[in-house]
N, C-alpha and C positions, 0 to 999 in steps of 0.2 A: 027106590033109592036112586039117584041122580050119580052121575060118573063125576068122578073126582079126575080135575087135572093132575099132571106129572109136578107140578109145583105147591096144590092143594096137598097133592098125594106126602109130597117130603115135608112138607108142615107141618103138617100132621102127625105124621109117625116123629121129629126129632122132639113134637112137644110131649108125645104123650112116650117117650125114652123118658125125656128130661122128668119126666112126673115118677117114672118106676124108678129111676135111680134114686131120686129123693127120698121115696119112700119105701126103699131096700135099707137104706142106710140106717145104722144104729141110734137112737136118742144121745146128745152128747157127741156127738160126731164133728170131728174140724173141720169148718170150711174156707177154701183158700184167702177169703175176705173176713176172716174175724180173726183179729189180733188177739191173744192171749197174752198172760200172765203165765210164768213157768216158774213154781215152787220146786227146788231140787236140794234136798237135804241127806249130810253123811254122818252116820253112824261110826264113832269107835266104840268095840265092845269093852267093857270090864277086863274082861278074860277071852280075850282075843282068840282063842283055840276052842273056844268051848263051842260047839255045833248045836248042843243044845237051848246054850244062849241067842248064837244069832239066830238059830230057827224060833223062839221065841217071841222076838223081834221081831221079825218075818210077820210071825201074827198079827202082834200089837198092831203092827203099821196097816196089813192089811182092814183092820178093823173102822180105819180111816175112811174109808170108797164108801162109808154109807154117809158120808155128809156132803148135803147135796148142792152145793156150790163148787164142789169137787168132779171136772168133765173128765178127766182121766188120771187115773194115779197107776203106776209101775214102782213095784216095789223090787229090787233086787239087792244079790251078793257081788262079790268080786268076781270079774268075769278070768278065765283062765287066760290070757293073752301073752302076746309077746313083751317080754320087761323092757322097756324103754325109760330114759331117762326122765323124759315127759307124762311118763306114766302111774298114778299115785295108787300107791295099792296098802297104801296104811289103812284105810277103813273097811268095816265090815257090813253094813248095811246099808243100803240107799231109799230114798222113796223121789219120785219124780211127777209131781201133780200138777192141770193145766187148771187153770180157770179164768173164767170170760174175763175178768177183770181185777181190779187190789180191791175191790169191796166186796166181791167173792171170798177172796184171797183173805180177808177180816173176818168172814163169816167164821170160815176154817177155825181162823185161830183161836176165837174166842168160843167155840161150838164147844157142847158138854162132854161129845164122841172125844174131840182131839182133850183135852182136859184131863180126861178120865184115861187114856191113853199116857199122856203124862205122869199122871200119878203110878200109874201101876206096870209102868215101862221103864221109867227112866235111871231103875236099878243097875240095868244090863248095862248102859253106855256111862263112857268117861266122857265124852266129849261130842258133840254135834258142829255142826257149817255149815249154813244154810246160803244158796247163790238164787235169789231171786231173780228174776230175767225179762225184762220186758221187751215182749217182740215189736222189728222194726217194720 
């Protein structure tokens, strides 16, 4: 084996970093060069107190993550924070999903997952808002 200079020597090792981080990283994973699409939609329930209902919800939404133009979805409640005036805490459900693109972002809406999700969710809520968001 032939000696490696001090300048081979760092070449080397930052290319073959750069390769194990790539490939530590999760499928789906955001990179600081690819612009998304940001689906973030709010739930008000029926029966606003009922825990039963929004963990319900909870489900349906989650049932979403298996369509697969969908790179991340976060589904949450109300978080317990400080009340601020700025602060909207009339709704009970959230979901927060990225995808690559608005033809992603169509797949979603028309997909049989979110459809059927529809149908058999959309008991629990009086009202949805949906803030589409295209990154700059």
């Amino acid at each position: 084996m032939k000696p490696m200079s001090r300048k081979q020597f760092i070449a080397t090792s930052a290319a073959l970093g750069v390769g194990a981080v790539a490939s530590a990283m999760p499928a789906g994973t955001v990179t600081e060069n690819k612009k998304q699409l940001v689906h973030h939609v709010f739930f008000w329930l029926k029966n606003p107190d009922s825990i039963e209902d929004r963990d319900k919800l909870v489900e349906g939404v989650k049932t979403l993550s298996k369509i697969e133009t969908i790179r991340k979805l976060h589904v949450g409640v109300l978080a317990s924070t400080e009340k601020r005036d700025v602060v909207d805490t009339s709704w009970g459900v959230s979901e927060l999903m990225f995808f690559d693109d608005t033809a992603g972002q169509k797949v979603y809406q028309d997909h049989p997952i979110h459809q059927e999700f529809i149908k058999n969710y959309s008991h629990l809520w009086s009202k949805v808002v949906v803030y589409d968001v295209a990154e700059v």
